[in-house]
PyMOL Python script that loads the backbone (N, CA, C, O; Angstrom):
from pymol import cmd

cmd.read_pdbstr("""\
ATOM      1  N   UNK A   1      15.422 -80.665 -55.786  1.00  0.00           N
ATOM      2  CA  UNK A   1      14.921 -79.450 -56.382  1.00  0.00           C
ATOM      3  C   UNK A   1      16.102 -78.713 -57.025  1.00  0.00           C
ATOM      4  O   UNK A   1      17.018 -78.215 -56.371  1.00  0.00           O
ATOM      5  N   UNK A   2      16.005 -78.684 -58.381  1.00  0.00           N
ATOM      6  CA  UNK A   2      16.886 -77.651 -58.988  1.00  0.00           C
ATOM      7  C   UNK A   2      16.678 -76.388 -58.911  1.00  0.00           C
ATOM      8  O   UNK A   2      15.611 -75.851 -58.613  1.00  0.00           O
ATOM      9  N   UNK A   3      17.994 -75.712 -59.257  1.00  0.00           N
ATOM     10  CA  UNK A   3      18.361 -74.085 -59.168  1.00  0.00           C
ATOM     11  C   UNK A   3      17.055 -73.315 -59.481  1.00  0.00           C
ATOM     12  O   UNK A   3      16.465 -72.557 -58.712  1.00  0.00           O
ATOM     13  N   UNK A   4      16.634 -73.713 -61.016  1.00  0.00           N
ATOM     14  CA  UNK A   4      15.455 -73.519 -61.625  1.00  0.00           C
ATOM     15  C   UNK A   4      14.354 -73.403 -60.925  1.00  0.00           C
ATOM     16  O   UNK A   4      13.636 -72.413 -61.064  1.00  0.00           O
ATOM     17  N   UNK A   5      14.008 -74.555 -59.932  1.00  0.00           N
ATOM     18  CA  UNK A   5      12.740 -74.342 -59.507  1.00  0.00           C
ATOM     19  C   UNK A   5      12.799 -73.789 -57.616  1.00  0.00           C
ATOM     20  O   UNK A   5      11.882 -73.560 -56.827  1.00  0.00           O
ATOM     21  N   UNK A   6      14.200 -73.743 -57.467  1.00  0.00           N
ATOM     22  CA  UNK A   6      14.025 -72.904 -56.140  1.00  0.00           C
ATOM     23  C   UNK A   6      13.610 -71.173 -56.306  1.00  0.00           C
ATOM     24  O   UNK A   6      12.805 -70.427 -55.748  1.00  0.00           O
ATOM     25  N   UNK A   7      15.193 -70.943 -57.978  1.00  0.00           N
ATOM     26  CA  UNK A   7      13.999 -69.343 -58.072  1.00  0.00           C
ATOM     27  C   UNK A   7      12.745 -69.275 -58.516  1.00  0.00           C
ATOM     28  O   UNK A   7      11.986 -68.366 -58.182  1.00  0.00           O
ATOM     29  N   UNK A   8      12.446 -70.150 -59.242  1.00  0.00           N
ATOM     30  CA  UNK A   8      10.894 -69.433 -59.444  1.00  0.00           C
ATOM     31  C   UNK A   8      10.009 -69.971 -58.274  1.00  0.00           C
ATOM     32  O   UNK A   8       8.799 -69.996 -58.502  1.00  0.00           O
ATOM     33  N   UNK A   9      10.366 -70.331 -57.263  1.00  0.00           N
ATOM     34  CA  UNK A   9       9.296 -70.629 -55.597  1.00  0.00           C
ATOM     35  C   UNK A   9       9.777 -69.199 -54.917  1.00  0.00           C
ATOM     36  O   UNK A   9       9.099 -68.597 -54.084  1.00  0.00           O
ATOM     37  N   UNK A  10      11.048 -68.763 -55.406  1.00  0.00           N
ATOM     38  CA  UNK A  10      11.758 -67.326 -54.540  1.00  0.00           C
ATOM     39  C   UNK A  10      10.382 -66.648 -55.221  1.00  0.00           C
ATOM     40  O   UNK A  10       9.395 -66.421 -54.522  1.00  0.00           O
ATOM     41  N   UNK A  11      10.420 -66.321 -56.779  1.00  0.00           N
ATOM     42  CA  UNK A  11       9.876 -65.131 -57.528  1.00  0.00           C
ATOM     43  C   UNK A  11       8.436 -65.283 -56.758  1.00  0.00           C
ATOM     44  O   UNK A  11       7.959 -64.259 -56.268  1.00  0.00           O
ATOM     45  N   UNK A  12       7.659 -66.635 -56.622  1.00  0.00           N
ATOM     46  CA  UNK A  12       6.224 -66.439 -56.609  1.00  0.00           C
ATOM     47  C   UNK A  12       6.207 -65.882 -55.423  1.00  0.00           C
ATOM     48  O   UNK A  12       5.670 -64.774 -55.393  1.00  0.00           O
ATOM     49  N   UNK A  13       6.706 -66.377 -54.233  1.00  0.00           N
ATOM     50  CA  UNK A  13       6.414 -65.670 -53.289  1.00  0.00           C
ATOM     51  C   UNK A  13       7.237 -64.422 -52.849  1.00  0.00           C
ATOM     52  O   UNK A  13       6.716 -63.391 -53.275  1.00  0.00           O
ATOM     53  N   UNK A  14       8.388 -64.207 -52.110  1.00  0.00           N
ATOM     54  CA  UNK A  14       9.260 -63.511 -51.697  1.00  0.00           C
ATOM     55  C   UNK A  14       9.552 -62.181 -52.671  1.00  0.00           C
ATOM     56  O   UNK A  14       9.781 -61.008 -52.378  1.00  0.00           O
ATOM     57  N   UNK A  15       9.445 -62.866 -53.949  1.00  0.00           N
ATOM     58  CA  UNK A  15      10.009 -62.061 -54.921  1.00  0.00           C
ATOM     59  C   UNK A  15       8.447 -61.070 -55.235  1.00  0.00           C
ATOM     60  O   UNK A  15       8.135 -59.957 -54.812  1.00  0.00           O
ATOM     61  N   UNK A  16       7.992 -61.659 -55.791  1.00  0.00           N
ATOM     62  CA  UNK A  16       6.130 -60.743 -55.259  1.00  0.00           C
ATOM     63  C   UNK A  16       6.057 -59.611 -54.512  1.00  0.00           C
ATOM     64  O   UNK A  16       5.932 -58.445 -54.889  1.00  0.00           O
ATOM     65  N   UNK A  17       6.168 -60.175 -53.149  1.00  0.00           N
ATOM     66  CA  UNK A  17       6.179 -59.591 -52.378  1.00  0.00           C
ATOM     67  C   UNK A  17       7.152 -58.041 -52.311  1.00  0.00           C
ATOM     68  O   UNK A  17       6.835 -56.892 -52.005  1.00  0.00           O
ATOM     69  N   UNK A  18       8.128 -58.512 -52.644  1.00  0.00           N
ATOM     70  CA  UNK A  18       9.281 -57.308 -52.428  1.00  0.00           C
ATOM     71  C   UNK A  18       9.334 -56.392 -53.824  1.00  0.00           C
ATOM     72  O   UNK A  18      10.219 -55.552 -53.987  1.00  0.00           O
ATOM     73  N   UNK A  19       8.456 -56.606 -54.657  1.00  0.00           N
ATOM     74  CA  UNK A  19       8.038 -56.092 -56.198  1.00  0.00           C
ATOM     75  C   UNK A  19       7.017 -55.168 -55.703  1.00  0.00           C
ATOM     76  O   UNK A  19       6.791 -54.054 -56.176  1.00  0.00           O
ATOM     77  N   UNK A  20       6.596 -55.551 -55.009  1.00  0.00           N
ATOM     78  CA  UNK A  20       4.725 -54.643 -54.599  1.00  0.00           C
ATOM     79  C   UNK A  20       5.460 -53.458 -53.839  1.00  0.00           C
ATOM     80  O   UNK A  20       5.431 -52.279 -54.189  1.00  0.00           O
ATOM     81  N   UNK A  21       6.168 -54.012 -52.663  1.00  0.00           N
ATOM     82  CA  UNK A  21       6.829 -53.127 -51.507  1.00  0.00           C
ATOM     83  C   UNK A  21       7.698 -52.111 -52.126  1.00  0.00           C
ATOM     84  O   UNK A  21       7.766 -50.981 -51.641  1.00  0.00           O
ATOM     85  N   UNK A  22       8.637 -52.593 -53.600  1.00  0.00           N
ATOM     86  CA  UNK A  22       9.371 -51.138 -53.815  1.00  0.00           C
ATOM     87  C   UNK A  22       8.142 -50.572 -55.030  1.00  0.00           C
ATOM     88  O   UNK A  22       8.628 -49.588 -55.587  1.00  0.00           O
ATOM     89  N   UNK A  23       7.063 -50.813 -55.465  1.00  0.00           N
ATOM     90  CA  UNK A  23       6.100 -50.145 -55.865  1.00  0.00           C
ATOM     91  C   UNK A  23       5.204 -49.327 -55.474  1.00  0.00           C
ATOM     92  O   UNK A  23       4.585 -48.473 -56.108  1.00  0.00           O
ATOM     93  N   UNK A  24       5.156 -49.661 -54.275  1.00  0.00           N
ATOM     94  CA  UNK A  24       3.944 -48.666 -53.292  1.00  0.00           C
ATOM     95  C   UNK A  24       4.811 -47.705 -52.425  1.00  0.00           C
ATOM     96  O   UNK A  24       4.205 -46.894 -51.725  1.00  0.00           O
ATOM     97  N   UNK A  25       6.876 -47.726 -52.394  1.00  0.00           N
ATOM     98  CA  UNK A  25       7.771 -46.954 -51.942  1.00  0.00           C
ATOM     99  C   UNK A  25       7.849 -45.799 -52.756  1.00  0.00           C
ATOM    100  O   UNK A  25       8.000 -44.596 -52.541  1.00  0.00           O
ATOM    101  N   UNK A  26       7.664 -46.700 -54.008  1.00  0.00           N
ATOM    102  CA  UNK A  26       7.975 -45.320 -55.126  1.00  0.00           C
ATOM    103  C   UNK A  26       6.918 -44.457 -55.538  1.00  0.00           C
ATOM    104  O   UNK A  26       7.013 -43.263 -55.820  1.00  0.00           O
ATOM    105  N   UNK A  27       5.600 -45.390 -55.549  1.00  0.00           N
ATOM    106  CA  UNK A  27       4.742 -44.131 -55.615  1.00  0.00           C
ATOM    107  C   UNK A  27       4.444 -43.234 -54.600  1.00  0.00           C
ATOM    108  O   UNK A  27       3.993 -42.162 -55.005  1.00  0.00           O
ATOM    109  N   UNK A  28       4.594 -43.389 -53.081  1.00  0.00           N
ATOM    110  CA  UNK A  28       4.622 -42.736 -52.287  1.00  0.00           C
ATOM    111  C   UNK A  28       5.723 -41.829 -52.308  1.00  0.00           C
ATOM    112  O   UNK A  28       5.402 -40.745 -51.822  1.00  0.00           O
ATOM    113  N   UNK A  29       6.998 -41.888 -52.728  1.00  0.00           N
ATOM    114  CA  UNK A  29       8.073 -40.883 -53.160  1.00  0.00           C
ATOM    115  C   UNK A  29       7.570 -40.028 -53.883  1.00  0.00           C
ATOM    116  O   UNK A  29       7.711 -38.832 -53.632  1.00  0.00           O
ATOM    117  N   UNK A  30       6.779 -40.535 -55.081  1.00  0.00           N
ATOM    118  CA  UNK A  30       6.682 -39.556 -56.199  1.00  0.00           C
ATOM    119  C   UNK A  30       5.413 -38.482 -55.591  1.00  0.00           C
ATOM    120  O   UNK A  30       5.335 -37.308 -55.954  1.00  0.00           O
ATOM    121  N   UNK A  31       4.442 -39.135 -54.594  1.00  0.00           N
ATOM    122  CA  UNK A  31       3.200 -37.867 -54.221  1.00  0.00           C
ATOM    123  C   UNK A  31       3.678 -37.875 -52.846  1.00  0.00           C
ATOM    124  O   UNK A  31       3.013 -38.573 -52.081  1.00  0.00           O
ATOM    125  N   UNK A  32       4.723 -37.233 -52.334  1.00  0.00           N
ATOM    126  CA  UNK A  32       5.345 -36.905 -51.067  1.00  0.00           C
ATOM    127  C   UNK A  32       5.148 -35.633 -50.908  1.00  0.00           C
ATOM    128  O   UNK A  32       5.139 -35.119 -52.026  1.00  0.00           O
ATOM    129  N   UNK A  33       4.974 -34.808 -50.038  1.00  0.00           N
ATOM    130  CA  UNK A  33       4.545 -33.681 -49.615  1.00  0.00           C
ATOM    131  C   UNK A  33       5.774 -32.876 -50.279  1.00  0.00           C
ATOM    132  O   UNK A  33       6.957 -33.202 -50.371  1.00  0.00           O
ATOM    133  N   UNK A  34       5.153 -31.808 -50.676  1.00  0.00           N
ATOM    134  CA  UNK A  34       6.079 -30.671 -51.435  1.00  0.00           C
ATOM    135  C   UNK A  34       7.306 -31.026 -52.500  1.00  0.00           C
ATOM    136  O   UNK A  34       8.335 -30.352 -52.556  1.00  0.00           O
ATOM    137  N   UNK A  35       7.041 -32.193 -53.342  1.00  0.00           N
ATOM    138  CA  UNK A  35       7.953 -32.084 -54.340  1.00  0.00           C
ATOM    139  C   UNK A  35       6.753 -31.574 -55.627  1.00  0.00           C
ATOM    140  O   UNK A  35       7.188 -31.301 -56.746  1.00  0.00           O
ATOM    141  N   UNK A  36       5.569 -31.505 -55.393  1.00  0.00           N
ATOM    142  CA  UNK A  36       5.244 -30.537 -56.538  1.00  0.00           C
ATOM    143  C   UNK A  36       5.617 -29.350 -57.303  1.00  0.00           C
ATOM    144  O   UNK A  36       5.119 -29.127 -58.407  1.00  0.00           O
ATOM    145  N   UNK A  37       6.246 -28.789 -56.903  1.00  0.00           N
ATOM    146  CA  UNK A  37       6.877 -28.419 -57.688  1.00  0.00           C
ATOM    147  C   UNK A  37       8.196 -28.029 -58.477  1.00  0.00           C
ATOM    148  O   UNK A  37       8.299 -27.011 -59.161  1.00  0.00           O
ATOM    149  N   UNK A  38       9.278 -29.057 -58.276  1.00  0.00           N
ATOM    150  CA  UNK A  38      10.095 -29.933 -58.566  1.00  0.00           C
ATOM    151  C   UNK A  38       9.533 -30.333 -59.781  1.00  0.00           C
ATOM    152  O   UNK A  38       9.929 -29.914 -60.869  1.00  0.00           O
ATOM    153  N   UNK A  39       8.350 -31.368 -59.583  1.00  0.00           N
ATOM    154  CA  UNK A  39       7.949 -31.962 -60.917  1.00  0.00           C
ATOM    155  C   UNK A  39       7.268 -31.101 -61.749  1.00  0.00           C
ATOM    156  O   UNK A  39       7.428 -31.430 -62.924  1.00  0.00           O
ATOM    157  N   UNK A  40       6.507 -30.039 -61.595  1.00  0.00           N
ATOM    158  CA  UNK A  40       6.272 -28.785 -62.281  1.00  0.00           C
ATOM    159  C   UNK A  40       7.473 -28.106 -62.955  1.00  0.00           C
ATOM    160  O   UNK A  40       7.404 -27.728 -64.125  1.00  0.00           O
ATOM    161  N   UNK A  41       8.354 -27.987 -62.352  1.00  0.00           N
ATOM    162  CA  UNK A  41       9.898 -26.965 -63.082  1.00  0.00           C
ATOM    163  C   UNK A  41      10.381 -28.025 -64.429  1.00  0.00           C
ATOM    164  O   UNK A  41      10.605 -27.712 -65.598  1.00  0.00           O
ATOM    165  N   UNK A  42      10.443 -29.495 -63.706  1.00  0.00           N
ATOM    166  CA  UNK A  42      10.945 -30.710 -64.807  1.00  0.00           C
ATOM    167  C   UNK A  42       9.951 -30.840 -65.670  1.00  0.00           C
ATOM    168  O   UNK A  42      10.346 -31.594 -66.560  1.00  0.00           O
ATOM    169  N   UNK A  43       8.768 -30.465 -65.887  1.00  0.00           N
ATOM    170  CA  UNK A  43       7.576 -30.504 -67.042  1.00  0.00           C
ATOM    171  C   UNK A  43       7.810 -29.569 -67.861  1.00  0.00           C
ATOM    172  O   UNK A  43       7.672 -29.790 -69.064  1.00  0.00           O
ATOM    173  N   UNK A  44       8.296 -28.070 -67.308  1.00  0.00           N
ATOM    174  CA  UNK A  44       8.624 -27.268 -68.296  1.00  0.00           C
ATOM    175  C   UNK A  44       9.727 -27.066 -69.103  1.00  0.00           C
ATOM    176  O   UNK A  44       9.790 -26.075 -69.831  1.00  0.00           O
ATOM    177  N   UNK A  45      10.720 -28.006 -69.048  1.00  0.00           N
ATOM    178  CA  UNK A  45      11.679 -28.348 -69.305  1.00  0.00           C
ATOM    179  C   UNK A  45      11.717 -28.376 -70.988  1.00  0.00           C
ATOM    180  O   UNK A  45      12.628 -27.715 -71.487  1.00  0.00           O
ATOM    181  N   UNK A  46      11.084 -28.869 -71.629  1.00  0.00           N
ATOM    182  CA  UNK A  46      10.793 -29.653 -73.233  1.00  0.00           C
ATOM    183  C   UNK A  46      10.583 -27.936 -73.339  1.00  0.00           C
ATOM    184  O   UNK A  46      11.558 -27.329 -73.781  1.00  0.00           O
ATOM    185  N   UNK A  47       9.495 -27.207 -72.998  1.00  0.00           N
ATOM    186  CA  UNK A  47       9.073 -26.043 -73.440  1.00  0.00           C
ATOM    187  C   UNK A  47       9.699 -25.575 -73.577  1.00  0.00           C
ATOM    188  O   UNK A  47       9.488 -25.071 -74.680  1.00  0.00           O
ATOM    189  N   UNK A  48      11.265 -24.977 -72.925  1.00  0.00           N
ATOM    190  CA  UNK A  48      12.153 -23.713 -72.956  1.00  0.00           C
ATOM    191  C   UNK A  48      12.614 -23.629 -74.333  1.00  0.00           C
ATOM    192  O   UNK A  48      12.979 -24.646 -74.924  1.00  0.00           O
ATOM    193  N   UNK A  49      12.620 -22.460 -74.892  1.00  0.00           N
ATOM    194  CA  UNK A  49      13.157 -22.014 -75.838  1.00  0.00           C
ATOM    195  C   UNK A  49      14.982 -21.804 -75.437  1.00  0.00           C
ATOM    196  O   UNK A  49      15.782 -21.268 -76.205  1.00  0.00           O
ATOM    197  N   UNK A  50      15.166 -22.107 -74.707  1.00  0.00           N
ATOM    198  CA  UNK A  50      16.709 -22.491 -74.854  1.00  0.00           C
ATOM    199  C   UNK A  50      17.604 -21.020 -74.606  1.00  0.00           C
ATOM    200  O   UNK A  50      18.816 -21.120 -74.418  1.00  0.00           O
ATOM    201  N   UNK A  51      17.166 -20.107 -74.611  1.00  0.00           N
ATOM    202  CA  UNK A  51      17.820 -18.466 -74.639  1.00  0.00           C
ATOM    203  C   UNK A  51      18.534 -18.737 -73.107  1.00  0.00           C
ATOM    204  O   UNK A  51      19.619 -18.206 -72.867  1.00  0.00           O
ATOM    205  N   UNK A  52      18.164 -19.207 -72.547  1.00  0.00           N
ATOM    206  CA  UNK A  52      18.641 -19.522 -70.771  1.00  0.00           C
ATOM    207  C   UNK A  52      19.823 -20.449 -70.820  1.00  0.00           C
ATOM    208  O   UNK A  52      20.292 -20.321 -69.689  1.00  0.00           O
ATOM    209  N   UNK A  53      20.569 -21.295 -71.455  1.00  0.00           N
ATOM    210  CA  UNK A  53      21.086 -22.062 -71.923  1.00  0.00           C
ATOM    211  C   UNK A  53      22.363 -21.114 -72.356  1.00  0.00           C
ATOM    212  O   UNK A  53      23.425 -21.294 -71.761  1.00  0.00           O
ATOM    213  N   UNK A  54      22.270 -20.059 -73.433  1.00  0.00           N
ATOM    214  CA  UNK A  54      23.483 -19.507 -73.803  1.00  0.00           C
ATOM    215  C   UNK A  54      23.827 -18.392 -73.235  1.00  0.00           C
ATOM    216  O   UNK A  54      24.954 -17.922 -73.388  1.00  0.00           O
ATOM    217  N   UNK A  55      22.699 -17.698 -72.343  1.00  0.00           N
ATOM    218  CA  UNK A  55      23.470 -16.983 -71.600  1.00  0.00           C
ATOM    219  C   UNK A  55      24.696 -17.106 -70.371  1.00  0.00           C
ATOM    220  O   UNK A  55      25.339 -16.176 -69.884  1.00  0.00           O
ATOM    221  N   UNK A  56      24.785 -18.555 -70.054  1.00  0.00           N
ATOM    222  CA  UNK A  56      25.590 -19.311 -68.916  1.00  0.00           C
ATOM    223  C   UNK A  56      27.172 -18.848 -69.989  1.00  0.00           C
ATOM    224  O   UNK A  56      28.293 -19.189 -69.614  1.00  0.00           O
TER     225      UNK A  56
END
""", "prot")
cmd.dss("prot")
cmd.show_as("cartoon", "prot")
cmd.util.cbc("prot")
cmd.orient("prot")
């Protein structure tokens, strides 16, 4: 068995597997209790007229 076909026996299985697991990590990060509004402050971001910016 070549290099070739040991990774793609890794990807179908193992590799699958550990694709799903940091997918269902991250969406559970992203709807985690109380970062709503975190992602609310970063939405309004595009909107600011920028006046907050030159007063620093």
């Amino acid at each position: 068995m070549g290099t070739y076909d040991t990774l793609r026996h890794f990807a179908d299985s193992w590799g699958l597997l550990a694709m799903f697991v940091f997918f269902l990590a991250m969406v559970l990060f992203v709807f985690r209790r109380g970062s709503k509004a975190r992602y609310e402050e970063a939405a309004q971001i595009p909107l600011r007229n920028g006046s907050e910016d030159k007063e620093q």
